[in-house]
C-alpha positions as MATLAB code, in Angstrom:
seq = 'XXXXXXXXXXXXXXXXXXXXXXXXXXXXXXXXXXXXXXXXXXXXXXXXXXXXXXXXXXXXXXXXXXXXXXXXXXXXXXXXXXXXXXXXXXXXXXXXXXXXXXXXXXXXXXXXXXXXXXXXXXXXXXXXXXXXXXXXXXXXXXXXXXXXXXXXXXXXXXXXXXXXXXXXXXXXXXXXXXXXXXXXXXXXXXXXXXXXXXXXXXXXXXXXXXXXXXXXXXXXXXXXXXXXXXXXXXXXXXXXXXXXXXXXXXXXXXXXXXXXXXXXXXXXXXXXXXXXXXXXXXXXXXXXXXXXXXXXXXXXXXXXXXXXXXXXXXXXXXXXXXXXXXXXXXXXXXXXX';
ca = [
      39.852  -11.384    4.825;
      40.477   -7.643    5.146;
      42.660   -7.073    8.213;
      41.613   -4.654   11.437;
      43.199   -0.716   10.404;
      46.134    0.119   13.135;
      47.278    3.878   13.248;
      50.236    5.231   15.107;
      49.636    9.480   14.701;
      45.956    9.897   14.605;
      44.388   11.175   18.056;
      41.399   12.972   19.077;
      41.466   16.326   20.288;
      38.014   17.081   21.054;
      34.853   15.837   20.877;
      31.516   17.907   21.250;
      27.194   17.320   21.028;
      24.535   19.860   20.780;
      21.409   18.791   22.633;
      18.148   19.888   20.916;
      15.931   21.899   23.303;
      12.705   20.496   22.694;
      11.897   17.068   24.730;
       8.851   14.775   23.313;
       7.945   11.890   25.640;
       6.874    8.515   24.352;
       3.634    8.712   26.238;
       2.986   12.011   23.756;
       3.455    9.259   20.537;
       0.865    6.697   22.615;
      -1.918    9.862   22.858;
      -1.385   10.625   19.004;
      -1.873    6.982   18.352;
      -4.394    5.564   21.105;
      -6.950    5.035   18.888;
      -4.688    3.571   15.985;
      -3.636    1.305   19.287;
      -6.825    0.376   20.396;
      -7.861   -0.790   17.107;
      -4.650   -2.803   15.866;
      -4.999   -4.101   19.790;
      -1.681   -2.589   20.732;
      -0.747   -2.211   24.432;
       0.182    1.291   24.553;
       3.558    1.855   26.019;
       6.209   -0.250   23.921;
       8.211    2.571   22.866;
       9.226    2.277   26.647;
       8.521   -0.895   27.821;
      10.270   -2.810   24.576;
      12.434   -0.282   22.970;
      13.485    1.891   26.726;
      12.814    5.002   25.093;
      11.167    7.659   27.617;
      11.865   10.508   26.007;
      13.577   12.099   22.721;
      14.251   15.692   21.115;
      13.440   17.779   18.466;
      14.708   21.027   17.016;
      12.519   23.913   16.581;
      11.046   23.846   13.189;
      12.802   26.452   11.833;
      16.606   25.380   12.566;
      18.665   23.675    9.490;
      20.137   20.231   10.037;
      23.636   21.792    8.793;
      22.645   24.814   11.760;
      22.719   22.227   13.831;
      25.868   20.741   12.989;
      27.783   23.499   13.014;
      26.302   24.630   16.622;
      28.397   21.392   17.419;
      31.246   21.656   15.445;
      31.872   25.626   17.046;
      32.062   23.635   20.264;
      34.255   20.596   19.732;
      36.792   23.763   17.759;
      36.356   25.726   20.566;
      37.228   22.865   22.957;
      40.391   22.172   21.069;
      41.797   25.584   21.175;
      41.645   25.741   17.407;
      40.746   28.371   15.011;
      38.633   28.475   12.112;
      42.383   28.243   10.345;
      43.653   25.398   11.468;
      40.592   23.321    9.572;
      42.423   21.331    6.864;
      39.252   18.906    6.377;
      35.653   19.147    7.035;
      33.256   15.883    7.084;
      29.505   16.041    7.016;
      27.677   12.849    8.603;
      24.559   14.298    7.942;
      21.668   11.775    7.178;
      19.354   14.555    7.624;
      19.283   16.720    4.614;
      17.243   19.721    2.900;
      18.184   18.751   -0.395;
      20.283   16.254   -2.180;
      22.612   19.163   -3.619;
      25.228   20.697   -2.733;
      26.637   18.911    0.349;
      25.525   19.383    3.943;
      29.462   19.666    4.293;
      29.308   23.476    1.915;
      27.107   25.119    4.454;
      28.844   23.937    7.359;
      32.167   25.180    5.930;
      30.433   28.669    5.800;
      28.641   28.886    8.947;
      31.538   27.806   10.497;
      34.256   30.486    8.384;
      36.198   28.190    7.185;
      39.016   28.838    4.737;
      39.017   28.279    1.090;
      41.736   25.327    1.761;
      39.720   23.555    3.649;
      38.867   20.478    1.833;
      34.753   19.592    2.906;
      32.711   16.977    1.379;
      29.454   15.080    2.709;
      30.358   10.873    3.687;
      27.020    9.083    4.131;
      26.646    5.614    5.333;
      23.169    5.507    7.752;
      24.256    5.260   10.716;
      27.795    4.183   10.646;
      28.634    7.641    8.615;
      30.395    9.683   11.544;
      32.739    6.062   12.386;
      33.158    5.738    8.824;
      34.760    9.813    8.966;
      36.992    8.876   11.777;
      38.978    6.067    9.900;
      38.697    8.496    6.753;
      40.233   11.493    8.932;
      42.890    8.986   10.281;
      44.007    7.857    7.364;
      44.469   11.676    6.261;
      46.802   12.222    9.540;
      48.410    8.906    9.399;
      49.659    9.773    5.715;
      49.977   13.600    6.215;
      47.075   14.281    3.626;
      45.743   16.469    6.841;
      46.763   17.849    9.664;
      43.359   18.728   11.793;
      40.129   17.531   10.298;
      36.597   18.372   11.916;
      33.845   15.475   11.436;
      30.248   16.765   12.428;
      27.243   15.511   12.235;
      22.996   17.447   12.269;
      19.809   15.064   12.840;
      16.427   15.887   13.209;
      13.604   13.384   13.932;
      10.565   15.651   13.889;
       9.201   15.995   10.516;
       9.760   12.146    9.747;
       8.056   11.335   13.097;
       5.289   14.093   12.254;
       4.650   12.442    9.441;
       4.587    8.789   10.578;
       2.138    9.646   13.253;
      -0.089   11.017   10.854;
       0.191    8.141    8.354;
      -0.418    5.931   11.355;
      -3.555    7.460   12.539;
      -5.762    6.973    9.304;
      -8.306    4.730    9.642;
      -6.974    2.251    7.052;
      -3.911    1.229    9.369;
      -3.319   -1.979   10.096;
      -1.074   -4.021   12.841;
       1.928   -4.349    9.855;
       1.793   -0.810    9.370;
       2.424    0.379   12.955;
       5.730   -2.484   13.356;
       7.038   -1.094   10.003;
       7.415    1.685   10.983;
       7.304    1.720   14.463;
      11.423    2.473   13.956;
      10.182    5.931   12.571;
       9.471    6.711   16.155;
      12.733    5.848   18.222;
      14.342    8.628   16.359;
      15.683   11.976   18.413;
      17.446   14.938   17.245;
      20.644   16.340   18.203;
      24.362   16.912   16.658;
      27.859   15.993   17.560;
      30.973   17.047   16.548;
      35.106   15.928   16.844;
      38.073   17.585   16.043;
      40.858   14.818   14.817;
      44.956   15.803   14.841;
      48.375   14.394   15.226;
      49.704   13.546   18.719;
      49.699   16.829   21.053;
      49.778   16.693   24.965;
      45.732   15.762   25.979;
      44.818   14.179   23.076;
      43.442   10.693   23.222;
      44.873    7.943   20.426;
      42.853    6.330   17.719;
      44.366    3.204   17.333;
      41.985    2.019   14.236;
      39.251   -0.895   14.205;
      37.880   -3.177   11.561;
      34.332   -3.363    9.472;
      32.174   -5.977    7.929;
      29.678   -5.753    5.776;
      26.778   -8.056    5.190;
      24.440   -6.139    1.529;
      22.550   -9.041    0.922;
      20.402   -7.414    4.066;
      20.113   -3.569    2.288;
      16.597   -3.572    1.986;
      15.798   -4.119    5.798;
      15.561   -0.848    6.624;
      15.020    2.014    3.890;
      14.192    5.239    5.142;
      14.054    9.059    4.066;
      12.585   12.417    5.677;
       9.406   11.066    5.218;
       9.059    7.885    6.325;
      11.008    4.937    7.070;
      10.164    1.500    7.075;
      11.939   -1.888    8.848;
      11.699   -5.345    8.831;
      12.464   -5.316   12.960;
      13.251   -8.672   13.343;
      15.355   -9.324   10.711;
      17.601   -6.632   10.997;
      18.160   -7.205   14.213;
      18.732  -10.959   13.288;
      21.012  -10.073   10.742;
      22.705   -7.322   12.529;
      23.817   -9.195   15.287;
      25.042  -12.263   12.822;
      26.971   -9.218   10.936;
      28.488   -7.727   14.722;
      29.330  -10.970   15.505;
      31.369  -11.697   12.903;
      32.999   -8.349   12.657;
      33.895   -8.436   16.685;
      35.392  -12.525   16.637;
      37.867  -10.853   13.545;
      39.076   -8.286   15.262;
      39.611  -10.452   18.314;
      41.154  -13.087   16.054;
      43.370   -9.912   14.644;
      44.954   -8.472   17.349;
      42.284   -6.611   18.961;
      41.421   -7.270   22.660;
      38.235   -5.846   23.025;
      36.359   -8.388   25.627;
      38.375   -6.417   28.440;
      37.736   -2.996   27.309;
      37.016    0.113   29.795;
      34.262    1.653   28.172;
      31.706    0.680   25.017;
      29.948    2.759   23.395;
      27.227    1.194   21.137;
      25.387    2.747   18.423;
      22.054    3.712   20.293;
      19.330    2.100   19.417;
      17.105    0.587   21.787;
      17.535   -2.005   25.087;
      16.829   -5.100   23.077;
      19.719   -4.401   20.978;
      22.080   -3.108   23.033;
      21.908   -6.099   25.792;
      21.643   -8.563   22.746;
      24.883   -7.045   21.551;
      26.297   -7.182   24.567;
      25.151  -10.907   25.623;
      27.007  -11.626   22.289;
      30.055  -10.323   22.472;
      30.228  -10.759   26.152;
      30.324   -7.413   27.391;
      29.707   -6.084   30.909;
      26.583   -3.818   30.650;
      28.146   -1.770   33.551;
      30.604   -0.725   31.032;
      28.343    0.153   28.082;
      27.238    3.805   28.006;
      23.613    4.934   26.944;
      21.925    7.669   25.977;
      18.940    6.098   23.964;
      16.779    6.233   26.766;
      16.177   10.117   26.810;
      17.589   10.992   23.761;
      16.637    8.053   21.120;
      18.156    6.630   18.174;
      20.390    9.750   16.707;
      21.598    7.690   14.074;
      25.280    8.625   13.185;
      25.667   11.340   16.151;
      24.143    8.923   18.372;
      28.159    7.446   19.010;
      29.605   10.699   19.212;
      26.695   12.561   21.052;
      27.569    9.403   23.788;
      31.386    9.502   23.882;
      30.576   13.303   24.419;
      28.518   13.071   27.517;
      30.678   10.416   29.794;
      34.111   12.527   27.984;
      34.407   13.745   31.267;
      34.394   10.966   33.463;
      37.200    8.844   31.198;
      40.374    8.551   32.799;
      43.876    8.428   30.867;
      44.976    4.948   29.477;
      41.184    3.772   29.434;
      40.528    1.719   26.551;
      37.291    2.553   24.816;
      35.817    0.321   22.240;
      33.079    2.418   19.453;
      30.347   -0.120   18.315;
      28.171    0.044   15.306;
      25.580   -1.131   12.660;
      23.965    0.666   10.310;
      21.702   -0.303    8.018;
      22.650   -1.929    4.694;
      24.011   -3.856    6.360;
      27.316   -2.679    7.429;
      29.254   -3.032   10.938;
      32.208   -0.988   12.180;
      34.148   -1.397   15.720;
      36.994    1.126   16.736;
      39.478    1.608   19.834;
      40.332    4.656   21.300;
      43.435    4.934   24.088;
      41.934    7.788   25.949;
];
């Protein structure tokens, strides 16, 4: 059994979102849809009711995921007092993507003015990507590969949820077709950003964490710009079977993360997030959420949180990062704030 990742240098300096501008209620996705509704006999409303989704964003229609991205990464530099410079590595998140070549991570790196030493490269794993970067970046500061690395991170939802609403309202839809990808429509939009570094006086430690991975289950959720489709209740089956083992090893490892401070979940919906928490026995006082107005973000959705209650974390809080992605993969971190 792998063991948990422990770092003694790695801390975070910053850590920045970038809230779209445009908000697009649920209720908005039920008028699109009432007459798909009425004829599958769906009560109208489960986006809320089920899922706890009011509300979501969208970028206008002519901004570029990596635009957004670097509108967060400017921030989460600017809050770290760093210049362009001082950017050893850059790490794209991005699952949101124009094209498949070259990396999200190139036009970032020149948006952003970054020097022709700084290493930048795109790391995609759904929606574990921007956890995934923090261990990566740690390791690079742990060893002395790097000494400041910038992770950041561009979704959109509104042309895949365009285009699901559309597929959904032909007259050939049928009850399956709305629950596969009903998923489609928890998305939001918005980008995060973090700048990582040695120790330095207001900097908060990252102490490492531990991930599991369960591929027999990559097919229960497959997904690109245009659509994506899910097998709800296995995923979330196999998700929580996948958390649960991840979370008892790191407890059985040296971890102690029943007693934390502060969780922050991957944000996904209500029925996951208490059934995550009902499983690993976590207060829900403790958890922080953002789902509810801003939806599923997928890989900024952890940093976009930690961003917005930042502020409100006192020194020597322990903060736990919780995660699964689809594939399926699970990843758990602790930060010493």
């Amino acid at each position: 059994m792998t063991s948990p990742l422990h770092y003694s240098r790695p801390t975070i300096w910053s850590v920045a979102h970038a809230e779209a501008p445009e908000v697009v209620t649920s209720a908005w996705f039920d008028e699109q849809l009432s007459d798909t509704y009425q004829r599958c006999r769906i009560r109208p409303g489960l986006l809320q009711s089920v899922a706890g989704i009011i509300e979501r964003r969208w970028w206008p229609e002519d901004l570029r995921f990596d635009e957004a991205a670097a509108l967060a990464g400017a921030q989460a530099m600017e809050q770290a007092g760093i210049a362009a410079s001082d950017v050893d590595l850059l790490i794209s998140t991005s699952v949101s993507r124009h094209h498949l070549e070259p990396s999200v991570a190139c036009a970032v790196h020149q948006h952003l003015g970054l020097p022709s030493t700084a290493t930048n490269y795109d790391l995609a794993n759904a929606c574990l990507g921007f956890v995934n970067a923090m261990d990566i970046a740690a390791m690079a500061i742990e060893t002395g590969r790097a000494r400041v690395v910038l992770i950041v991170d561009g979704e959109g939802s509104r042309a895949t949820q365009l285009a699901t609403i559309r597929r959904l309202q032909e007259t050939t839809t049928i009850l399956s077709d709305v629950f596969d990808q009903f998923a489609s429509l928890t998305l939001g939009s918005g980008a995060a950003a973090m700048v990582m570094g040695g120790p330095r006086d207001g900097s908060h430690r990252y102490l490492g964490g531990i991930c599991r991975a369960a591929t027999q289950h990559h097919e229960l959720c497959v997904g690109d710009l245009e659509s994506m489709k899910t097998d709800a209740g296995a995923l979330l089956k196999g998700g929580l079977a996948l958390a649960d083992e991840a979370f008892r090893a790191a407890a059985e490892q040296g971890w102690s993360w029943h007693d934390a401070d502060r969780y922050i979940p991957h944000q996904i919906s209500t029925v996951h997030t208490q059934k995550l928490c009902e499983l690993a026995d976590i207060d829900m006082a403790k958890v922080a959420q953002t789902f509810p107005l801003f939806g599923n973000i997928g890989p900024a959705s952890v940093p976009y949180t930690l961003s917005t209650v930042a502020a409100d974390l006192q020194q020597g809080e322990r903060v736990v990062l919780l995660g699964v992605g689809s594939g399926l993969n699970c990843a758990g971190a602790e930060l010493l704030w």
